[in-house]
N, C-alpha and C positions, 0 to 999 in steps of 0.2 A: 088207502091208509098206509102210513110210511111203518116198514119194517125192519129191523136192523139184527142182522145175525152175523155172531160169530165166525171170523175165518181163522184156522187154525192151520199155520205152514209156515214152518220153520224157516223157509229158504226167503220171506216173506217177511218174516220177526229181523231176520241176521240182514236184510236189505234195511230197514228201517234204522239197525242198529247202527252198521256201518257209513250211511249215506248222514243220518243227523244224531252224532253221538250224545247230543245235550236228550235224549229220549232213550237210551241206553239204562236200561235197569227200571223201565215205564212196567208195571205190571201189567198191563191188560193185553188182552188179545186184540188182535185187528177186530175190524167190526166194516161189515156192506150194508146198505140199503139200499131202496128201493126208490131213494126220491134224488133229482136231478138236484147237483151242488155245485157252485161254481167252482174251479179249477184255478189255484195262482201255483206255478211252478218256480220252487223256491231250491230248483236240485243246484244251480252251480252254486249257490250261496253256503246250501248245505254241504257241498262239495268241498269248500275250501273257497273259491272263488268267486267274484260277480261278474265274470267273461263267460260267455257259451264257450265250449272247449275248441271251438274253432279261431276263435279270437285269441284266447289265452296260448291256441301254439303257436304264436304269429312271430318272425324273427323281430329281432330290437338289437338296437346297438350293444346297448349293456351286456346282452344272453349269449349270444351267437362267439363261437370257436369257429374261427376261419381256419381250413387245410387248404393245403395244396400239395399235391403227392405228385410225384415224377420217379416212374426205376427204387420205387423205396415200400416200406410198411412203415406206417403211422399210426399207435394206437392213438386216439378220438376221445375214448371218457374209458374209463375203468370205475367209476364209483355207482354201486346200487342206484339205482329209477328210472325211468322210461326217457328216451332221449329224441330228438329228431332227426337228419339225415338228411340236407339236401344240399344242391350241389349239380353237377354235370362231369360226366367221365367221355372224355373224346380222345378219339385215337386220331393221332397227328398226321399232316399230310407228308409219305416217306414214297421211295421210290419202289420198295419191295420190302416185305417184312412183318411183323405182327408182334400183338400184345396185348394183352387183358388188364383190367382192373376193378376190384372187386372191394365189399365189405365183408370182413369175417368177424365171427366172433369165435369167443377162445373161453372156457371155463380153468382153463390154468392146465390142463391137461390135453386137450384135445383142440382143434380148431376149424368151425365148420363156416363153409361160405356159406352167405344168407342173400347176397346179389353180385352178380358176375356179367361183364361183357367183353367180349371179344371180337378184337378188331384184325384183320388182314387184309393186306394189299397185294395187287401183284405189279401195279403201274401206278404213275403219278393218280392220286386221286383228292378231292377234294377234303377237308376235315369229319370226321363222322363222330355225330356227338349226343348223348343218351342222358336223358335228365334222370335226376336220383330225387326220392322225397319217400323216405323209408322211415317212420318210430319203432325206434328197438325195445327192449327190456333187459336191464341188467340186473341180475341177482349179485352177492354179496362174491368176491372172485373173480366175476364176469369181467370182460373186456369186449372191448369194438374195436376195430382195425380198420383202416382204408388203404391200400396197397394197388400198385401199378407194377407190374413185372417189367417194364420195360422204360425208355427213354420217348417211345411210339406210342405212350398212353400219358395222360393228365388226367388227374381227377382233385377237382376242385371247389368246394361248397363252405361249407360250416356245419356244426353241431348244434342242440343246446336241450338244455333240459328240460321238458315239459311237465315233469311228475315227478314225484316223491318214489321213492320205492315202497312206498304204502299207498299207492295212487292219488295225492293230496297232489291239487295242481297248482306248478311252480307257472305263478304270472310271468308276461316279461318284462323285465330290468324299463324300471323308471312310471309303470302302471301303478295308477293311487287310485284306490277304491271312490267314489264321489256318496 
């Protein structure tokens, strides 16, 4: 015999609320039962989007902020939301010598690395070269950096934005819902 009882969990309500706003201010409690229900997953839709979140961080022409940093700092985005990071930092073929290049980020006061590689040679050597594929968070202040201390380091990829700074996911440039 199917039974249906109250679940009462806040953290449970505030999911419900955030995830499909148009149900925001729904009075009732969650409720379980005991009887088998079929399942239609309606979260990216609920999300903001009709891409699984693996689709919707995909690069596209339109999105993507191409760098390319050489012996320089380049901030990358400074405005609030989640952004992506990829690219390849390679230290150049020199004869002796060394150099890193790294992502920082910076609240306007301080500035802490968040990925760093370091390249030295002591002889001819071949190119050495390390893929980047980082998503940050920027709050409202925040900054992203790409920096190469050197002329012995390139780092070069693109950015772009994949979320809102309220988590609403930013499709990419030229995607039309069907």
């Amino acid at each position: 015999m199917p039974q249906i009882i109250p679940v009462v969990s806040e953290a449970l309500q505030a999911t419900i609320r955030r995830l499909l706003p148009s149900q925001n201010g729904f009075g009732e409690d969650l409720q379980a039962q005991n009887v088998i229900v079929p399942i239609v997953d309606l979260t990216p839709s609920a999300e903001g989007s009709s891409l699984p979140v693996d689709l919707a961080r995909s690069a596209a022409f339109g999105s993507q902020t191409a760098f390319s940093v050489e012996n320089t700092t380049t901030t990358v985005a400074n405005t609030p939301g989640f952004y992506r990071i990829i690219g390849v930092c390679a230290g150049k073929t020199i004869s002796t010598g060394s150099g890193s290049g790294s992502i920082t980020m910076s609240d306007g006061l301080s500035v802490k690395t968040i990925w760093d590689a370091y390249f030295r040679t002591t002889s001819t050597e071949n190119t050495m070269q390390l893929d980047v594929d980082i998503t940050v968070y920027l709050a409202a202040g925040d900054s992203v950096a790409i920096n190469s201390d050197t002329n012995n380091v390139a780092f070069i990829g693109s950015i772009r934005q994949v979320a809102t700074v309220t988590g609403e996911i930013v499709n990419p440039a030229g995607y039309v819902v069907q």
